[in-house]
mmJSON file of the N, C-alpha and C atoms, coordinates in Angstrom:
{"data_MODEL":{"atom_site":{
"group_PDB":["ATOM","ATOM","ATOM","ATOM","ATOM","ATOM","ATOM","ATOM","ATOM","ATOM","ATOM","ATOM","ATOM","ATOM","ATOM","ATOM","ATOM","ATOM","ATOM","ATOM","ATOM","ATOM","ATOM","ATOM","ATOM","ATOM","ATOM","ATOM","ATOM","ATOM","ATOM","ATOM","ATOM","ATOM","ATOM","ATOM","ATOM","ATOM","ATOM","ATOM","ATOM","ATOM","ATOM","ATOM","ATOM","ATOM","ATOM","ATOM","ATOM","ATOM","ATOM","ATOM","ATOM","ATOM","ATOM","ATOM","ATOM","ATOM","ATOM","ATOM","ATOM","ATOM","ATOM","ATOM","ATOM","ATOM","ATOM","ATOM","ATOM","ATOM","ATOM","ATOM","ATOM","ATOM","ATOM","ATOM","ATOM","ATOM","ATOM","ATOM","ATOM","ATOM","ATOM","ATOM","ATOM","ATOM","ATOM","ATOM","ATOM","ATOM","ATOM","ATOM","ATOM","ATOM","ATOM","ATOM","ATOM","ATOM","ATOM","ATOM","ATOM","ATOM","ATOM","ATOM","ATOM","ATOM","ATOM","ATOM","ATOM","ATOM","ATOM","ATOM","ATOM","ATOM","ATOM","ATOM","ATOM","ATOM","ATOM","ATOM","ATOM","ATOM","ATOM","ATOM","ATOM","ATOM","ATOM","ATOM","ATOM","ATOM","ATOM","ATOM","ATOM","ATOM","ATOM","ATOM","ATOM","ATOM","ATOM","ATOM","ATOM","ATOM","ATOM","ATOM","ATOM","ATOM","ATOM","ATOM","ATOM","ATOM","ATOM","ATOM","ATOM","ATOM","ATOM","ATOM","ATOM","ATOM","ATOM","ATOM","ATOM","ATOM","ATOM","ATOM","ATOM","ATOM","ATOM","ATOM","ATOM","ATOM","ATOM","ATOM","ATOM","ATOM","ATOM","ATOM","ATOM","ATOM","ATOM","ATOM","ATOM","ATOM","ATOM","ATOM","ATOM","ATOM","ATOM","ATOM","ATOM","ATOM","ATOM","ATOM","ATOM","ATOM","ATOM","ATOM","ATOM","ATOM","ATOM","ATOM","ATOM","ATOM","ATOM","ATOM","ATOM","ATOM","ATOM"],
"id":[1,2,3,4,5,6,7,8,9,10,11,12,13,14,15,16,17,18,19,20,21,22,23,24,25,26,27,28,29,30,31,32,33,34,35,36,37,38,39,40,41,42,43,44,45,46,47,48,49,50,51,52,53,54,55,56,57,58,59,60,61,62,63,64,65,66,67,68,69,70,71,72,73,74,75,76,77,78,79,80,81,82,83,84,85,86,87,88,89,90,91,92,93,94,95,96,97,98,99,100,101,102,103,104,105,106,107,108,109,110,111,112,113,114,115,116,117,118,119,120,121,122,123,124,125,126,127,128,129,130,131,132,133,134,135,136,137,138,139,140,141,142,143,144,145,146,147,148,149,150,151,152,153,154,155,156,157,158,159,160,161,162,163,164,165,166,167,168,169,170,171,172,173,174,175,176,177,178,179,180,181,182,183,184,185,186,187,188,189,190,191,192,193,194,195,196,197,198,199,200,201,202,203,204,205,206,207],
"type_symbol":["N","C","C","N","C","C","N","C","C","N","C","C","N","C","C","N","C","C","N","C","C","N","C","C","N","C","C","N","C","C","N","C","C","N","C","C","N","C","C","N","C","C","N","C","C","N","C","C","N","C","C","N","C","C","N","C","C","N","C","C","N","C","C","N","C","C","N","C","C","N","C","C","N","C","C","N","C","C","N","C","C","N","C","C","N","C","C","N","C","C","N","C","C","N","C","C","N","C","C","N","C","C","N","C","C","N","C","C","N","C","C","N","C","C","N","C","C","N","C","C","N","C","C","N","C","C","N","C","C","N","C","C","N","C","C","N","C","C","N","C","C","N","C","C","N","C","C","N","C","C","N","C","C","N","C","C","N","C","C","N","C","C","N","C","C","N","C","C","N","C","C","N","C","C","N","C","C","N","C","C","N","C","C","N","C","C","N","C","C","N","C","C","N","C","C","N","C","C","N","C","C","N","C","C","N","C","C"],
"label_atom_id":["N","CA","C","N","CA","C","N","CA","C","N","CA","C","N","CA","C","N","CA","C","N","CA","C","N","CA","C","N","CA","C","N","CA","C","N","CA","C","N","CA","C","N","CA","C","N","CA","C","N","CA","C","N","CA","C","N","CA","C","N","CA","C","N","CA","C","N","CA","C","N","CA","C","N","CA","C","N","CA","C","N","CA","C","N","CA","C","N","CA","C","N","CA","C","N","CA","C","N","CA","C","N","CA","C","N","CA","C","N","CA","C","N","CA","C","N","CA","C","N","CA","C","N","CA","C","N","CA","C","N","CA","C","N","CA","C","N","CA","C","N","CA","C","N","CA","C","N","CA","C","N","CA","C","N","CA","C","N","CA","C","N","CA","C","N","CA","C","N","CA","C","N","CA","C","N","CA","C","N","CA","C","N","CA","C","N","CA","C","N","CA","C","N","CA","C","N","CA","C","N","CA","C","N","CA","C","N","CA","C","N","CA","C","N","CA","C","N","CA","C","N","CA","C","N","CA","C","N","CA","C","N","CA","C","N","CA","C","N","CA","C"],
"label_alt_id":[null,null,null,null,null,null,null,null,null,null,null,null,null,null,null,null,null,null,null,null,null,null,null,null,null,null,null,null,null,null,null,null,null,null,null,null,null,null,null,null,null,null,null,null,null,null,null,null,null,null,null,null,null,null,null,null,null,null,null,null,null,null,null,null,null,null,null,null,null,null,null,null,null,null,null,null,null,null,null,null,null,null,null,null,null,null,null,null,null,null,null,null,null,null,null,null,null,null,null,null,null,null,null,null,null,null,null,null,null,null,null,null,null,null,null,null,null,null,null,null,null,null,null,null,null,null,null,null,null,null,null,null,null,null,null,null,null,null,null,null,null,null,null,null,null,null,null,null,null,null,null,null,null,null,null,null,null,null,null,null,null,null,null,null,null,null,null,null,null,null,null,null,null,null,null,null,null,null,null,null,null,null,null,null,null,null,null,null,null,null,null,null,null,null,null,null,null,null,null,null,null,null,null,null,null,null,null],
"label_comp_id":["UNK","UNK","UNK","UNK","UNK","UNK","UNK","UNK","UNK","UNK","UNK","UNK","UNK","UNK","UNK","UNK","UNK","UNK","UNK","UNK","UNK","UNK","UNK","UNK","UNK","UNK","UNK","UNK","UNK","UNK","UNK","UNK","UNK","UNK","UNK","UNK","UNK","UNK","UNK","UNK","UNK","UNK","UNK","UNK","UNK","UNK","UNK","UNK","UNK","UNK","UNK","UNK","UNK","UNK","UNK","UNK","UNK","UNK","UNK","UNK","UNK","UNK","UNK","UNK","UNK","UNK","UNK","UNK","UNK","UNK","UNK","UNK","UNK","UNK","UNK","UNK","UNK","UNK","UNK","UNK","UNK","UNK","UNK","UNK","UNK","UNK","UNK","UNK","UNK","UNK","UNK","UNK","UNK","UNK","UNK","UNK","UNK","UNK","UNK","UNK","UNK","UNK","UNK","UNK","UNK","UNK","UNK","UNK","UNK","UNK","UNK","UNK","UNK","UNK","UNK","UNK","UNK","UNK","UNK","UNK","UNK","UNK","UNK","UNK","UNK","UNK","UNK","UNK","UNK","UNK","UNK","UNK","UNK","UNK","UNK","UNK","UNK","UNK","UNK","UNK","UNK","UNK","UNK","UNK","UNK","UNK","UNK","UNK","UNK","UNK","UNK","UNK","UNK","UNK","UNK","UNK","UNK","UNK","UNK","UNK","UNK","UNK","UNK","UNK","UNK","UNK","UNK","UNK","UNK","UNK","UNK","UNK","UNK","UNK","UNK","UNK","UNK","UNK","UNK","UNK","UNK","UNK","UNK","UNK","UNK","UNK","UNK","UNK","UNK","UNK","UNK","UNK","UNK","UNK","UNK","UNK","UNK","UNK","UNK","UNK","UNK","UNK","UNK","UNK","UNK","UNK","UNK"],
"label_asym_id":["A","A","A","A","A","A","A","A","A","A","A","A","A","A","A","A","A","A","A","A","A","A","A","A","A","A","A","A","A","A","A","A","A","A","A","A","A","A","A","A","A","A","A","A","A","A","A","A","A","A","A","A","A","A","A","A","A","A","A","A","A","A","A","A","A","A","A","A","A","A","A","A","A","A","A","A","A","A","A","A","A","A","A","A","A","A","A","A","A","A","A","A","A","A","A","A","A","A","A","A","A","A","A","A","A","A","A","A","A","A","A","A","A","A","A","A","A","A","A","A","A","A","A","A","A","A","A","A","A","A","A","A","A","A","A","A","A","A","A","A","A","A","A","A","A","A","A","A","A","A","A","A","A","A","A","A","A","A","A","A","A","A","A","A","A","A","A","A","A","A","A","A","A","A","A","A","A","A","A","A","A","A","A","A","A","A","A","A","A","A","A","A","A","A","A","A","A","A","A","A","A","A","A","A","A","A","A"],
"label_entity_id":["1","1","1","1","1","1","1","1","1","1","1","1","1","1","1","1","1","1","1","1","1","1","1","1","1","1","1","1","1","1","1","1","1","1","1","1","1","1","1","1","1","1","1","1","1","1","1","1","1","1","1","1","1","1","1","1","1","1","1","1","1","1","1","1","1","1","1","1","1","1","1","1","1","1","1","1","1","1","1","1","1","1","1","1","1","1","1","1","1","1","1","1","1","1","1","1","1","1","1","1","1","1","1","1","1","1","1","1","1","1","1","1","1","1","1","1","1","1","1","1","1","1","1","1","1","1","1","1","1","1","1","1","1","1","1","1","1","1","1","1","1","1","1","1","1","1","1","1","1","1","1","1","1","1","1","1","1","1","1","1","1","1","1","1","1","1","1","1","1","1","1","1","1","1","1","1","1","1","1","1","1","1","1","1","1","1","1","1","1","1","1","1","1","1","1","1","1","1","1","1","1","1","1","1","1","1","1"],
"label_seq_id":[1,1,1,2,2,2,3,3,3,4,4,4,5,5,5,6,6,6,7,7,7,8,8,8,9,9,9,10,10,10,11,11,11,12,12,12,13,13,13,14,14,14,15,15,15,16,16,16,17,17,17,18,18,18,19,19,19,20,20,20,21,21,21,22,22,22,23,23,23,24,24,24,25,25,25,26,26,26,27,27,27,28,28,28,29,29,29,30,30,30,31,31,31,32,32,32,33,33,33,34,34,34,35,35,35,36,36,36,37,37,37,38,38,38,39,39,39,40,40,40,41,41,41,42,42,42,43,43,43,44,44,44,45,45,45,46,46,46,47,47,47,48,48,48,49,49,49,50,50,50,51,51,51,52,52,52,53,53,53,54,54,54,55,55,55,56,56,56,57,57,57,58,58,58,59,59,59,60,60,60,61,61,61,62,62,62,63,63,63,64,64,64,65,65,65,66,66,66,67,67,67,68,68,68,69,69,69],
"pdbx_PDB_ins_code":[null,null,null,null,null,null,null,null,null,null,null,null,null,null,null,null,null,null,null,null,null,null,null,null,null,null,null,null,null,null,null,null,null,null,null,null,null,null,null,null,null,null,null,null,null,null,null,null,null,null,null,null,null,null,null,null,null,null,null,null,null,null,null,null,null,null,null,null,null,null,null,null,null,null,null,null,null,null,null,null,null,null,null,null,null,null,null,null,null,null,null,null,null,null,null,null,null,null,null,null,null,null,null,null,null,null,null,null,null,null,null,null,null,null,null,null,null,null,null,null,null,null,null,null,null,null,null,null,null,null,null,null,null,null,null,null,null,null,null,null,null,null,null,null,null,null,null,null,null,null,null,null,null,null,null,null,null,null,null,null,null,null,null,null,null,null,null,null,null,null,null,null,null,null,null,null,null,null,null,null,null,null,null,null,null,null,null,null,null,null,null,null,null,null,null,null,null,null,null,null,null,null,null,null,null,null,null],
"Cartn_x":[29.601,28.278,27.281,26.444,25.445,25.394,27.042,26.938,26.71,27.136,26.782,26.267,25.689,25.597,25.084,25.117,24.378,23.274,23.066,21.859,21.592,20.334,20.087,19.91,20.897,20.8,19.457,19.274,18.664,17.14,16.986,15.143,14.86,14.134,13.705,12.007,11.651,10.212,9.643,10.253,9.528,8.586,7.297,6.68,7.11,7.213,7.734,6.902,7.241,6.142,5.551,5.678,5.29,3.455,4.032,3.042,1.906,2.153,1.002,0.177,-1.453,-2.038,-1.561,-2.179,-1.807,-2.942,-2.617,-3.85,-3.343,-3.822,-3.508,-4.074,-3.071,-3.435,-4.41,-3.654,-3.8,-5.53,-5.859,-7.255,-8.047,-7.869,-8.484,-8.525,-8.188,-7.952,-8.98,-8.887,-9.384,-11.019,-11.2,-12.618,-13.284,-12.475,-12.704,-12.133,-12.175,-11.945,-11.976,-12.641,-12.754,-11.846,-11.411,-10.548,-9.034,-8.414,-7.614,-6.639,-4.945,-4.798,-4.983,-5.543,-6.516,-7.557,-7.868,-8.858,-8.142,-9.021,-7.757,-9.512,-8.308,-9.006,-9.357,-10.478,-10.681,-10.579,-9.516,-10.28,-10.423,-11.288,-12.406,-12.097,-12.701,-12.505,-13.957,-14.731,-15.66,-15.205,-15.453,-15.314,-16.353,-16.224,-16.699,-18.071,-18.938,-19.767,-20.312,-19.915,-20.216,-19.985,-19.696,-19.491,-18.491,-18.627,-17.922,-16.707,-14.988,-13.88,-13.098,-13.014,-12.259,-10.801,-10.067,-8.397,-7.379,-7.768,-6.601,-7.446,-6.757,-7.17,-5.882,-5.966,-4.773,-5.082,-4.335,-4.833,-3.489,-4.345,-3.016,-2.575,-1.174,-0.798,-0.008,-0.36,0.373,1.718,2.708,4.225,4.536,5.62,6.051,6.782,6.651,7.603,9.169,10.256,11.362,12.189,11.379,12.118,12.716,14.105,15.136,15.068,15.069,15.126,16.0],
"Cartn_y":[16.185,15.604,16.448,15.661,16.355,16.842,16.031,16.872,15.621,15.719,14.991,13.879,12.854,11.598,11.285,12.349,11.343,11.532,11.081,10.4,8.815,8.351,6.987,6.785,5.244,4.564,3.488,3.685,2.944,2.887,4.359,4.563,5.581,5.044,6.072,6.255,7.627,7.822,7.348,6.895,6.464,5.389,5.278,4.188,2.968,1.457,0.187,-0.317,-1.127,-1.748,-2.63,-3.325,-4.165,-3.734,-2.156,-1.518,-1.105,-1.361,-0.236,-1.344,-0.729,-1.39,-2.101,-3.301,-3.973,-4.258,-4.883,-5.1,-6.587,-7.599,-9.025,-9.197,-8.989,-9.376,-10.644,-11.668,-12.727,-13.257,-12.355,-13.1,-11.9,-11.023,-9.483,-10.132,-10.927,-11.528,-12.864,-13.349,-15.317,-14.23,-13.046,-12.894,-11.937,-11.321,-10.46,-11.026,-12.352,-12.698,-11.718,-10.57,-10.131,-8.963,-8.781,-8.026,-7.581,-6.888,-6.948,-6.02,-5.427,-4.718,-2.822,-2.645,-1.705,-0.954,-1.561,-1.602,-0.475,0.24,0.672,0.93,0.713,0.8,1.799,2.345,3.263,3.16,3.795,3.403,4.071,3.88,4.771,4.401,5.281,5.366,5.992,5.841,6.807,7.872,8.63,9.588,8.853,9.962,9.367,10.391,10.766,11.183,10.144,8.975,7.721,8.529,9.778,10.333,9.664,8.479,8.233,9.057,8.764,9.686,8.791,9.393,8.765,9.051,8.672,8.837,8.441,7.414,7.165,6.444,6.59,5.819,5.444,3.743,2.962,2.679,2.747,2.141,0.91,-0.144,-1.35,-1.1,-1.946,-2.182,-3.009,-4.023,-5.303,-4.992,-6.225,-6.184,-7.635,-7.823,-8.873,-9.513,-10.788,-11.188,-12.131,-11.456,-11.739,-13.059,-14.135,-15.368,-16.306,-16.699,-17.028,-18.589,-19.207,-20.755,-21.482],
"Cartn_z":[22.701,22.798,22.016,21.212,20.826,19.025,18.883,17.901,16.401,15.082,13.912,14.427,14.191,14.336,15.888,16.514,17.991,17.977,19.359,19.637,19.119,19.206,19.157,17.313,17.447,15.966,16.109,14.418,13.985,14.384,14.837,15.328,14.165,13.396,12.239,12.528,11.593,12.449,10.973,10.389,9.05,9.193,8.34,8.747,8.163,8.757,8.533,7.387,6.454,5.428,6.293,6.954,7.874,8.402,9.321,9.643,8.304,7.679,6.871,6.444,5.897,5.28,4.05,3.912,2.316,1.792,0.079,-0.926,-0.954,-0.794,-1.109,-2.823,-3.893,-4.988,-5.507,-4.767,-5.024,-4.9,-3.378,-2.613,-3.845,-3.988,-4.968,-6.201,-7.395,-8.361,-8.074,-7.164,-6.621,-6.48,-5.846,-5.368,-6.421,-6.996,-8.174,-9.469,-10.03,-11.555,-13.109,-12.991,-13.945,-13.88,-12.582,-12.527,-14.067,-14.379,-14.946,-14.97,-15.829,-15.024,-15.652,-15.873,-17.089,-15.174,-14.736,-13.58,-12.456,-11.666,-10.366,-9.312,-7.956,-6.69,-6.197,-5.493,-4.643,-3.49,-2.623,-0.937,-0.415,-0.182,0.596,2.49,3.342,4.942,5.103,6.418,7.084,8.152,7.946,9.422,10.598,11.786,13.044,12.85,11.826,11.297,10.105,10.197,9.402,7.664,7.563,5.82,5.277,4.343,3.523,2.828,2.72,2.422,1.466,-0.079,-0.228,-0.754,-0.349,0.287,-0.925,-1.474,-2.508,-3.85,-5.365,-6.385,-6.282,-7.106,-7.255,-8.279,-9.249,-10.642,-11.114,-11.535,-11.655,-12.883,-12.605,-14.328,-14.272,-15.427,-15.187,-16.218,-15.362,-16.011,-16.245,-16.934,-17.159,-16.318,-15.983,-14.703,-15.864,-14.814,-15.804,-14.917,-15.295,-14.349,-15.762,-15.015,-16.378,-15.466,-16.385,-16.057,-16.886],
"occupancy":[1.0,1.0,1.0,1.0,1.0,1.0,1.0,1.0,1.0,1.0,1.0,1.0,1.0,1.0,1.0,1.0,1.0,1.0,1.0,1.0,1.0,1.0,1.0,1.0,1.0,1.0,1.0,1.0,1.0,1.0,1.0,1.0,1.0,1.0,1.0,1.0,1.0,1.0,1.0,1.0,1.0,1.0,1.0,1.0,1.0,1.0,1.0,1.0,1.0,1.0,1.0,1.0,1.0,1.0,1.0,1.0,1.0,1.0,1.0,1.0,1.0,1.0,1.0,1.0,1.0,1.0,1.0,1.0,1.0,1.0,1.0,1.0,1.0,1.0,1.0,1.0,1.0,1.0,1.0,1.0,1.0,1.0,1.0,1.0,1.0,1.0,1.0,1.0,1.0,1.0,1.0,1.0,1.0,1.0,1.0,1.0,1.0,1.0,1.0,1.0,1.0,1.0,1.0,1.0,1.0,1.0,1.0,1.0,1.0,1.0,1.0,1.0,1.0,1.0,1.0,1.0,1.0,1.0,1.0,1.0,1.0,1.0,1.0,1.0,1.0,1.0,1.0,1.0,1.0,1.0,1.0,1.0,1.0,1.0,1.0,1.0,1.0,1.0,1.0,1.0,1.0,1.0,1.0,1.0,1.0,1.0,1.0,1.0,1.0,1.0,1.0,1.0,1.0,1.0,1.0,1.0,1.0,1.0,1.0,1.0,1.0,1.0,1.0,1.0,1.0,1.0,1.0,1.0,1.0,1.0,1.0,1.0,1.0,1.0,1.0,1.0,1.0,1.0,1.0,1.0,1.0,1.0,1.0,1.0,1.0,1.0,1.0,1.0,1.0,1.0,1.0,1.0,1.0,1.0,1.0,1.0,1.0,1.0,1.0,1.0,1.0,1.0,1.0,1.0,1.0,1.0,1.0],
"B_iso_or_equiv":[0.0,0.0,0.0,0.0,0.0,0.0,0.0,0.0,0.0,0.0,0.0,0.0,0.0,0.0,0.0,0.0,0.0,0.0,0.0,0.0,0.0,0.0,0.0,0.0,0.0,0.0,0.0,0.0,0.0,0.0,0.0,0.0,0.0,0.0,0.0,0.0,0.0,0.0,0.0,0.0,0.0,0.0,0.0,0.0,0.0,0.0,0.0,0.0,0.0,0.0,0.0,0.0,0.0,0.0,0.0,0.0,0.0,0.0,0.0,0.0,0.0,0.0,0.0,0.0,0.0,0.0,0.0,0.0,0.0,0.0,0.0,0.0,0.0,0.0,0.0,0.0,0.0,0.0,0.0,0.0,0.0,0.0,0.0,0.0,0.0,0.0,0.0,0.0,0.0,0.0,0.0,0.0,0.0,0.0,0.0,0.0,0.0,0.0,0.0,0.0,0.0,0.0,0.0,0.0,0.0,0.0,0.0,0.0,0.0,0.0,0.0,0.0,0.0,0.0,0.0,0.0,0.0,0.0,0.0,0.0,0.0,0.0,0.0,0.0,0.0,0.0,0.0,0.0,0.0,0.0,0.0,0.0,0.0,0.0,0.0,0.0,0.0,0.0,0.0,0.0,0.0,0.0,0.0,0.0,0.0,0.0,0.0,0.0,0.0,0.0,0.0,0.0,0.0,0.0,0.0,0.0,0.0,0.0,0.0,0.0,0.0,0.0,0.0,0.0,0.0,0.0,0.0,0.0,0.0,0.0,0.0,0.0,0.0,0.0,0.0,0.0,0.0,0.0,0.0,0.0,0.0,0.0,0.0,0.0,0.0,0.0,0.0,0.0,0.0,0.0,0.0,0.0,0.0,0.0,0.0,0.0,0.0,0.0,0.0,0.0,0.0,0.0,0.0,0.0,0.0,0.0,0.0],
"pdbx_formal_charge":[null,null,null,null,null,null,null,null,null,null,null,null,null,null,null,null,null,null,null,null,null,null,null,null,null,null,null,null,null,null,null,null,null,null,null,null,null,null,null,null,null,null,null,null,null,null,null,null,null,null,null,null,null,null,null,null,null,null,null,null,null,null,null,null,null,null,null,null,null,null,null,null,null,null,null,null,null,null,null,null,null,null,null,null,null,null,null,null,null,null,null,null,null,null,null,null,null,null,null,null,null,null,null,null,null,null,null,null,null,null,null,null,null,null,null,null,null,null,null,null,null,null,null,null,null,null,null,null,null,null,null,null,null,null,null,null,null,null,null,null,null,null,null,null,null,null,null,null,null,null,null,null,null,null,null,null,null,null,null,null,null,null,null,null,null,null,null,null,null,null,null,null,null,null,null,null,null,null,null,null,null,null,null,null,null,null,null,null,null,null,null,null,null,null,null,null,null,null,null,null,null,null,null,null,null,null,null],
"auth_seq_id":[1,1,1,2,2,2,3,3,3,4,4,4,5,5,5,6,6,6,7,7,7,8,8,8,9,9,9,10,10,10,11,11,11,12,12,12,13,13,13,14,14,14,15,15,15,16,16,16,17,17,17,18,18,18,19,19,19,20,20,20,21,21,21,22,22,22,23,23,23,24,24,24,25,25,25,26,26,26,27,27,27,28,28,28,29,29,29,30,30,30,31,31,31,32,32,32,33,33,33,34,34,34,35,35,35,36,36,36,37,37,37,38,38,38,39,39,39,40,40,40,41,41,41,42,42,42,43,43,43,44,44,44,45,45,45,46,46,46,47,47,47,48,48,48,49,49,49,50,50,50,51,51,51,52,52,52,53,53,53,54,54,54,55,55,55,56,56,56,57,57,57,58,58,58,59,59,59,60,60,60,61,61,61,62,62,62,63,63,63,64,64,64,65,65,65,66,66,66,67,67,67,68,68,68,69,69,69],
"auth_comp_id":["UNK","UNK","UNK","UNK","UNK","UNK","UNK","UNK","UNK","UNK","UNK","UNK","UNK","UNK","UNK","UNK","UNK","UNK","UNK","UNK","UNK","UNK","UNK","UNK","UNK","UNK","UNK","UNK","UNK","UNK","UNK","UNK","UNK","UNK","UNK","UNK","UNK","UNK","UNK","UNK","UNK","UNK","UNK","UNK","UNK","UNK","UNK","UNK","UNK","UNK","UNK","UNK","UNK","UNK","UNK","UNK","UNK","UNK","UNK","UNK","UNK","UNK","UNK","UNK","UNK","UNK","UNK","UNK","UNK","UNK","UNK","UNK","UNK","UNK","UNK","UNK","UNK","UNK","UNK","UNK","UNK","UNK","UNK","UNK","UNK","UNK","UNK","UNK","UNK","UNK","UNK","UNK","UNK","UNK","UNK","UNK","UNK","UNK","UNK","UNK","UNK","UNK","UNK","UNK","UNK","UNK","UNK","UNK","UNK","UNK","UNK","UNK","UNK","UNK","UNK","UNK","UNK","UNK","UNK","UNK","UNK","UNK","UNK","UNK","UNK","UNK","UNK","UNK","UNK","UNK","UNK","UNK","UNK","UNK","UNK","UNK","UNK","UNK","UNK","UNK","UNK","UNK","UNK","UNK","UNK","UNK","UNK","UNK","UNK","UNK","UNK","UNK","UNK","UNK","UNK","UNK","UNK","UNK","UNK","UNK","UNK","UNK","UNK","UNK","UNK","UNK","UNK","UNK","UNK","UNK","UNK","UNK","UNK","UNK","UNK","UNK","UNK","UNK","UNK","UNK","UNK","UNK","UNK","UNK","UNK","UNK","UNK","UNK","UNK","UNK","UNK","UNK","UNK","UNK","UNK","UNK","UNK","UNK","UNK","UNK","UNK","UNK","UNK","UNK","UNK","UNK","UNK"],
"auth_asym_id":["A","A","A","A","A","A","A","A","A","A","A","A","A","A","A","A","A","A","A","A","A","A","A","A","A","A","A","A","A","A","A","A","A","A","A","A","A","A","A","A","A","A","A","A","A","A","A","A","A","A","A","A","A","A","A","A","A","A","A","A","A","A","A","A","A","A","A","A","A","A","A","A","A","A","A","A","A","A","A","A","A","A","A","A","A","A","A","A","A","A","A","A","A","A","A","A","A","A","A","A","A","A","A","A","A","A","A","A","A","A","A","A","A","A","A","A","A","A","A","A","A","A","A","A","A","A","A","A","A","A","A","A","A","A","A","A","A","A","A","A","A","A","A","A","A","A","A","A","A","A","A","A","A","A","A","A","A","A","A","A","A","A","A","A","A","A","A","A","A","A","A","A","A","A","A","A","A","A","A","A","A","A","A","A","A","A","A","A","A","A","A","A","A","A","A","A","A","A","A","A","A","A","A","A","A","A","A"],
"auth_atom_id":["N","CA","C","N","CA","C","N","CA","C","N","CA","C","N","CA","C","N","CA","C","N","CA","C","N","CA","C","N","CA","C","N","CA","C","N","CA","C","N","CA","C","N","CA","C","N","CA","C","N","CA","C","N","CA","C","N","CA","C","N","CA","C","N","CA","C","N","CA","C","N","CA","C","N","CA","C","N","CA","C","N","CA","C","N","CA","C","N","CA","C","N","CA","C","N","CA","C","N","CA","C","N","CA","C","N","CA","C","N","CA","C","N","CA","C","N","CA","C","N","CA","C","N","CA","C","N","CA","C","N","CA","C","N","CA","C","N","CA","C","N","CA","C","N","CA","C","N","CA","C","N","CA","C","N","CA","C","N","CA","C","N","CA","C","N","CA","C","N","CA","C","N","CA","C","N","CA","C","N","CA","C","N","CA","C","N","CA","C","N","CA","C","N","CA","C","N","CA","C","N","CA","C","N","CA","C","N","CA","C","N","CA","C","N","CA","C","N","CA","C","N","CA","C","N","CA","C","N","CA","C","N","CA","C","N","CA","C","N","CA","C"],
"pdbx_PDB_model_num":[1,1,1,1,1,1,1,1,1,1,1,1,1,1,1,1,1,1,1,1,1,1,1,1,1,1,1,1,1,1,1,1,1,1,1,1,1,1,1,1,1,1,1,1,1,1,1,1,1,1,1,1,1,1,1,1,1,1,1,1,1,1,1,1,1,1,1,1,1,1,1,1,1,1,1,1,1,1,1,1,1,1,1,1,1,1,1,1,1,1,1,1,1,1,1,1,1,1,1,1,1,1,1,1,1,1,1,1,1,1,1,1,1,1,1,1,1,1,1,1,1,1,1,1,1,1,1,1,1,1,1,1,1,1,1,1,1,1,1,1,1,1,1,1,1,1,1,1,1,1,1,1,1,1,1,1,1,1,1,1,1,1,1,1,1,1,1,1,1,1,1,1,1,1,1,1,1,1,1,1,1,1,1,1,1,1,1,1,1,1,1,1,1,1,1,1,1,1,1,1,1,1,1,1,1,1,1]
}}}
């Protein structure tokens, strides 16, 4: 007991994609038109001191979509 491999399967402490925040391209493009992919995001958070933090740049870049018909 105790040893390689025990304990409990399939509980990982990793976070789920599910769980995490997302960017909806689609509604970001439909509400931002001039958008392009040259452009990148800031996001920003407040502390519980209302000070503006900002946490990540995302910068896009567009690719080719490879659909064979």
């Amino acid at each position: 007991m105790g040893g390689f491999g025990s304990g409990r399967w399939g509980v990982s402490r990793r976070p789920l994609a599910e769980t995490m925040r997302r960017i909806d391209l689609a509604r970001l493009i439909r509400d931002e038109p001039a958008i392009t992919d040259r452009h990148a995001l800031k996001v920003h958070c407040r502390r519980g001191d209302d000070t503006p933090v900002e946490i990540a740049t995302i910068y896009l870049e567009g690719t080719s979509n490879n659909v064979l018909i």
